[in-house]
C-alpha positions as CSV (number, residue, x, y, z in Angstrom):
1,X,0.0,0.0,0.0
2,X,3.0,2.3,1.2
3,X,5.1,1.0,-1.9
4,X,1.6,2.5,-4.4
5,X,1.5,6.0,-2.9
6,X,4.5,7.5,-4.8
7,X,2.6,6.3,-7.7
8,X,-0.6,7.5,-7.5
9,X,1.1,10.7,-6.0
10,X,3.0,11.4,-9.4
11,X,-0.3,10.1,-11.3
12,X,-2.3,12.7,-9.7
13,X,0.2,15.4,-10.2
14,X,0.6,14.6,-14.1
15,X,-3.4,14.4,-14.2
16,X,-3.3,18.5,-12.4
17,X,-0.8,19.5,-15.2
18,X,-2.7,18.2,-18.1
19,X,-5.8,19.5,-16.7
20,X,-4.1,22.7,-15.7
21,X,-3.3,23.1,-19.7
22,X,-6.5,22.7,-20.2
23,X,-8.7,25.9,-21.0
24,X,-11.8,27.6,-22.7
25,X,-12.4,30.6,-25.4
26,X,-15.6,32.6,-25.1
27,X,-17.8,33.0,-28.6
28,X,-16.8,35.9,-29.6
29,X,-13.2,35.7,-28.7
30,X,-9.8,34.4,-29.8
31,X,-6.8,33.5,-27.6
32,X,-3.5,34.2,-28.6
33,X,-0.9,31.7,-26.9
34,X,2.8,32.5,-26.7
35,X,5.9,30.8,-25.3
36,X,8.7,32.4,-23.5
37,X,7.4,35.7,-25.2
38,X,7.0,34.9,-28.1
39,X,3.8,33.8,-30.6
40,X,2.7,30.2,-30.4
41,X,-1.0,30.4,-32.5
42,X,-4.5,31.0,-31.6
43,X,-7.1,29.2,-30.5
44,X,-10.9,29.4,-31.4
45,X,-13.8,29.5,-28.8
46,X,-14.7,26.4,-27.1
47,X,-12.3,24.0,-25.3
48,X,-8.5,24.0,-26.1
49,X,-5.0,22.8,-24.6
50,X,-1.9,24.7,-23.9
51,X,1.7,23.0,-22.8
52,X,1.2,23.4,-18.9
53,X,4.3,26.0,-17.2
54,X,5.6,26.7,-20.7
55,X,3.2,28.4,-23.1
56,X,0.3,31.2,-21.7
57,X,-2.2,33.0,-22.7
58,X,-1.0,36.2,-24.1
59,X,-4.6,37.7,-24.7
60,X,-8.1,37.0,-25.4
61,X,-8.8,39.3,-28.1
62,X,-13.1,40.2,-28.6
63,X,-14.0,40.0,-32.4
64,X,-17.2,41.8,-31.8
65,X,-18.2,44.9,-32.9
66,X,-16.9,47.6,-30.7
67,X,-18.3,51.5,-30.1
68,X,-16.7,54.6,-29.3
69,X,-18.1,58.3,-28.8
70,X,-15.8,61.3,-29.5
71,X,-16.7,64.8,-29.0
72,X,-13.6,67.3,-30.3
73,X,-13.7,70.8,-31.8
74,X,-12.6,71.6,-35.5
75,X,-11.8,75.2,-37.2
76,X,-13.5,76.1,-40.5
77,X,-11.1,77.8,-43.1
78,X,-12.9,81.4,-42.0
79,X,-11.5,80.9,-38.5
80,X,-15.5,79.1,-37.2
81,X,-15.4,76.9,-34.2
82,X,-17.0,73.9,-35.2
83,X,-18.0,71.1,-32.3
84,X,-18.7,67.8,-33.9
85,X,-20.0,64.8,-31.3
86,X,-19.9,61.4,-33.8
87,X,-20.1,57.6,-32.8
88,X,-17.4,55.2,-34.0
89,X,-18.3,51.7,-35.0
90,X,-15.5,49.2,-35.6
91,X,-14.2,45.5,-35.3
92,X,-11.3,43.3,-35.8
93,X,-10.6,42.8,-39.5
94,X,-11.2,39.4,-39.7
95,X,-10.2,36.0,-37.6
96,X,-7.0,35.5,-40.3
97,X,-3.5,34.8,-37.7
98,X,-2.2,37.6,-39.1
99,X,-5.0,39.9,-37.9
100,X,-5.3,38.6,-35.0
101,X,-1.3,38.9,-34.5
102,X,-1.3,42.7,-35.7
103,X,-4.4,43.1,-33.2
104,X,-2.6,41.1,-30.4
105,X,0.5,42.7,-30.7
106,X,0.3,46.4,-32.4
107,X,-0.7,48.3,-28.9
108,X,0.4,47.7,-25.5
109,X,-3.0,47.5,-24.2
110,X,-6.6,48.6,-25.8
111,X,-6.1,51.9,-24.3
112,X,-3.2,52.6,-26.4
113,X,-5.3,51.9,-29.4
114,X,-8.8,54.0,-28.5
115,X,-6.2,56.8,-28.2
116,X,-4.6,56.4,-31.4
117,X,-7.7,55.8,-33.2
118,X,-9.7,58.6,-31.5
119,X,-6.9,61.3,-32.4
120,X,-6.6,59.9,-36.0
121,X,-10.3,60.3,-36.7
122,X,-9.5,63.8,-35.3
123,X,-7.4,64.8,-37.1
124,X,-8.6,63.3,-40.8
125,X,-12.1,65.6,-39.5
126,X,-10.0,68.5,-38.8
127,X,-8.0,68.3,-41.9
128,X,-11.1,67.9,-43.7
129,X,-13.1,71.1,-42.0
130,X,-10.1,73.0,-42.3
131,X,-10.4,73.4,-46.1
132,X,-14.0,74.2,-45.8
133,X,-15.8,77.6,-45.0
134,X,-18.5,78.1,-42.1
135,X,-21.5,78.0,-44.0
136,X,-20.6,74.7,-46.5
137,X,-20.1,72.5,-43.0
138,X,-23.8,71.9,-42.5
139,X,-24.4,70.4,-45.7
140,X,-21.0,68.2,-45.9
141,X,-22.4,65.4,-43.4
142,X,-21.9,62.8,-45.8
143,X,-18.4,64.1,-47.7
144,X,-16.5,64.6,-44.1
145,X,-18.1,60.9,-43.3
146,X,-16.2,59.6,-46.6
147,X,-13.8,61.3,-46.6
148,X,-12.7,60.0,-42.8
149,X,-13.1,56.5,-44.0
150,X,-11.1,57.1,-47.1
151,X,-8.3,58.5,-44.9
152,X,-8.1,55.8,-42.0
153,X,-9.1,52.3,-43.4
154,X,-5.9,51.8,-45.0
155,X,-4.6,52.8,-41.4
156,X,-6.7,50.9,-39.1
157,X,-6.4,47.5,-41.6
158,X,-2.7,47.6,-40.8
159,X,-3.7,47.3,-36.5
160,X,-5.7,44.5,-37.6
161,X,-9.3,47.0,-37.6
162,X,-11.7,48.0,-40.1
163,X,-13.8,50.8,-39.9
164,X,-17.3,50.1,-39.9
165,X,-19.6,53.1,-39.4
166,X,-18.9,56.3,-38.5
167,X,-22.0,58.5,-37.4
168,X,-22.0,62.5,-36.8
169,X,-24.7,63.1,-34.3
170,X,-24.3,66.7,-34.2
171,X,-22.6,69.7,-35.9
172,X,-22.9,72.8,-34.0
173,X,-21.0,76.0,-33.7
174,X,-20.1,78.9,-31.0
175,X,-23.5,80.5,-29.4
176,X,-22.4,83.8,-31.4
177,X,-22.0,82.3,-35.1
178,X,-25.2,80.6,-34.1
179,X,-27.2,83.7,-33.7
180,X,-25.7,85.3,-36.7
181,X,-26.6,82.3,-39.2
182,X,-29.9,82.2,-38.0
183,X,-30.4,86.2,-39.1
184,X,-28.5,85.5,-42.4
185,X,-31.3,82.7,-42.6
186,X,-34.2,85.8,-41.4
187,X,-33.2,87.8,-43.8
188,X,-32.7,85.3,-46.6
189,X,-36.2,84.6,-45.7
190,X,-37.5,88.0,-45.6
191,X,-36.1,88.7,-48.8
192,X,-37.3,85.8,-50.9
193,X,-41.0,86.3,-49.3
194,X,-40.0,90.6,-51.0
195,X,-39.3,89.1,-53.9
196,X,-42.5,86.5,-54.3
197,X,-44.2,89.5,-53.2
198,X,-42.8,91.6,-55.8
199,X,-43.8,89.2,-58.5
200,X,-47.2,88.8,-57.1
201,X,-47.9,92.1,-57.3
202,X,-46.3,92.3,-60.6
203,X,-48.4,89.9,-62.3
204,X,-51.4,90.9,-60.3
205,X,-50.6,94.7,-61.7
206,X,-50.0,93.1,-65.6
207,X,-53.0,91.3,-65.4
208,X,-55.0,93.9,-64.8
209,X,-53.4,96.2,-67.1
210,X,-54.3,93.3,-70.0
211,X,-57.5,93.5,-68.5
212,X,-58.2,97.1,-69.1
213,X,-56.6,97.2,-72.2
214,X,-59.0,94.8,-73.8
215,X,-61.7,96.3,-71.8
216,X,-61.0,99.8,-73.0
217,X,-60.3,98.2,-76.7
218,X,-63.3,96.1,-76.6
219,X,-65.5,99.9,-74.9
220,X,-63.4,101.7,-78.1
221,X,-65.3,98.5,-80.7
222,X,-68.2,98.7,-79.6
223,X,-68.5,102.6,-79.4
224,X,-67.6,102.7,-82.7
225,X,-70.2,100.1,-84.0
226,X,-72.8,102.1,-81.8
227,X,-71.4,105.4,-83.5
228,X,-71.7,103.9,-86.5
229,X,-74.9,102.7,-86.3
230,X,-76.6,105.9,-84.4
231,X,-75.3,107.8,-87.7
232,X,-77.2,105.5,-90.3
233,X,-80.3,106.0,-87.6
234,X,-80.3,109.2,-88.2
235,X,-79.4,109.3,-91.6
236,X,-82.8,106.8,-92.3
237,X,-84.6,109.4,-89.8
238,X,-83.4,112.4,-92.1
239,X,-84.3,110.1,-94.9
240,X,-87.3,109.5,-93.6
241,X,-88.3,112.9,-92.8
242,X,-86.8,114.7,-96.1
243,X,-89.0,112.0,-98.1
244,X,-92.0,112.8,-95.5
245,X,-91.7,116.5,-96.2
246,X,-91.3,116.1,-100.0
247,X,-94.8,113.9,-99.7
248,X,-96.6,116.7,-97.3
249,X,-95.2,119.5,-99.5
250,X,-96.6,117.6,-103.2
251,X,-100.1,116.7,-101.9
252,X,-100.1,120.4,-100.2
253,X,-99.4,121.6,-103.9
254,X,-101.6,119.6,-105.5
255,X,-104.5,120.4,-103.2
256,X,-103.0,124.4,-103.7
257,X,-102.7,125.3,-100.2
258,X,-99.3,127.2,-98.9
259,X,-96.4,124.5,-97.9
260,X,-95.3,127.2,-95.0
261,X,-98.3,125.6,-93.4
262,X,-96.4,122.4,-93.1
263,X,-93.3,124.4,-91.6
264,X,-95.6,126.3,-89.2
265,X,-97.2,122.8,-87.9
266,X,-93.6,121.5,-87.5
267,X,-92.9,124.4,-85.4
268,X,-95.5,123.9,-83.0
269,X,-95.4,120.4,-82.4
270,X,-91.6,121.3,-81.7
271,X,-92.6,123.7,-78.9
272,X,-95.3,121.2,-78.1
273,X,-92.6,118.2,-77.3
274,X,-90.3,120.6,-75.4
275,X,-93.5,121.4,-73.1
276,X,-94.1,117.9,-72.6
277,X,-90.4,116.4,-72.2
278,X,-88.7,119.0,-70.5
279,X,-88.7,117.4,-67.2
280,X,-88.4,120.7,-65.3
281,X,-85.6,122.1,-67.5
282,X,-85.9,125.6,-68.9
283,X,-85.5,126.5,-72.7
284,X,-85.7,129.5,-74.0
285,X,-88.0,130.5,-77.1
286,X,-88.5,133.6,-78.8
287,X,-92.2,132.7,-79.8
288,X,-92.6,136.1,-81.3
289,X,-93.9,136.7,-84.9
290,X,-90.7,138.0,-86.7
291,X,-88.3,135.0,-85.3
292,X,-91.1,132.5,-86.5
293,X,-91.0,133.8,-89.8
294,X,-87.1,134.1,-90.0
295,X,-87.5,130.3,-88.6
296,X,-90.4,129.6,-91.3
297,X,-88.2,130.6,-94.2
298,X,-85.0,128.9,-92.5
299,X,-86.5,125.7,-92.8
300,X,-88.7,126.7,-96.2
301,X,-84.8,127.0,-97.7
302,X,-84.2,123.7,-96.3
303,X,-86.9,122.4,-97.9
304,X,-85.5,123.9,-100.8
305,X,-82.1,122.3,-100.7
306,X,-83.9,118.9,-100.3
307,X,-85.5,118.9,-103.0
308,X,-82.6,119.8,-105.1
């Protein structure tokens, strides 16, 4: 019994250094071995083996996606402060050894590398704003995002990285440029509503003019229609009234009494119609015998003339 126990003593202590070789990898991980310093391989997650005392685990390196905020300050090429707060998405390149190695062995510690990364991101955005003037920032979103990724992938690829988003929450400037873009935007404002104003009116005022130019064309037509046909009116009424006269003054002759009497009963219903129609207005007649006969042989020469 005495003469077994060195044996089962050195059996147990080769079964504590097997098992003590013995280790796991969590998903998402890789574990980079190395012996006396220096780079053995990797092992995948699940259960692996290691030489007990002589090789270690260097690191366990996560291959998940990782997340970052910065928050810096940037000058515009007109002198503008500029504060940018972005979020930085990024991972290990892929699960290749050599990845892994550059990821395992690039940085003393991940410290080393957020600060490296976090002040190269910087600076590409700094460079960028640099070139740019205060009022083309806002509307660059999407150039400063590629042109950050252009910049650094070829960078990060050799740490092992890859860049995989890159979002800027916010863009924002000094409380005083702030103020003063938001007038330059008032009175941008104010003077395209002027102007849309300005052409309102305009073709409100145009129209109208059209308006009353047709109006006063279409009033000038139809005057001079009416014109024209008040004149044949009272040509057909002179027509009318020469060829009633001429009638009056024949059958007068022909039954041989005086055609002044035809003059003399014109004359009165004239006075008669002014009586009737005046409406209140006053007209002055010189009803006397002397202007009645200068009148009668007025319109007897008329008559005259007519019949000619």
């Amino acid at each position: 019994m005495l003469a077994n126990s060195p044996a089962i003593i050195i059996a147990v202590i080769i079964v504590a250094i097997i098992f003590s070789g013995i280790f796991t990898v969590q998903q998402g991980s890789i574990a980079v071995v190395t012996m006396f310093g220096k780079y053995r391989r990797v092992h995948r997650p699940g259960l692996n083996f290691k030489i007990p005392f002589f090789e270690k685990i260097f690191r366990q390196i996560s291959i998940q996606n990782r997340s970052v905020e910065l928050q810096f300050q940037a000058i515009t090429l007109d002198q503008a402060n500029v504060n940018f707060k972005a979020m930085l998405l990024y991972a290990v390149l892929n699960q290749d050894e050599e990845s892994i190695k550059n990821v395992a062995f690039k940085f003393v510690d991940d410290r080393s590398l957020m600060q490296a990364l976090i002040r190269t991101i910087e600076g590409s955005i700094r460079a960028f704003v640099a070139t740019k003037k205060q009022s083309e920032i806002l509307g660059l979103r999407g150039e400063i995002i590629l042109h950050v990724k252009e910049q650094i992938d070829v960078q990060l690829e050799s740490w092992g990285y890859h860049l995989i988003d890159l979002q800027i929450n916010d863009i924002s400037f000094d409380e005083e440029i702030m103020k003063s873009m938001a007038r330059v935007v008032s009175s941008n404002n104010l003077k395209s509503a002027a102007e849309n104003e300005g052409q309102a009116l305009l073709i409100t005022r145009t129209k109208a003019a059209e308006a009353e130019g047709n109006f006063i064309k279409i009033s000038a037509e139809a005057e001079k229609q009416a014109a024209q046909l008040r004149g044949q009116g009272v040509a057909l009424f002179r027509e009318e009234v020469a060829r009633g006269m001429a009638s009056a003054a024949k059958e007068m002759e022909d039954a041989k009494l005086d055609a002044s009497f035809i003059l003399f009963s014109m004359w009165t219903e004239s006075i008669k119609h002014f009586a009737e129609n005046g409406k209140g207005n006053t007209i002055f007649l010189d009803g006397s015998i002397d202007k009645m006969q200068r009148t009668m042989q007025e319109l007897m020469s008329v008559t005259e003339a007519t019949k000619k």
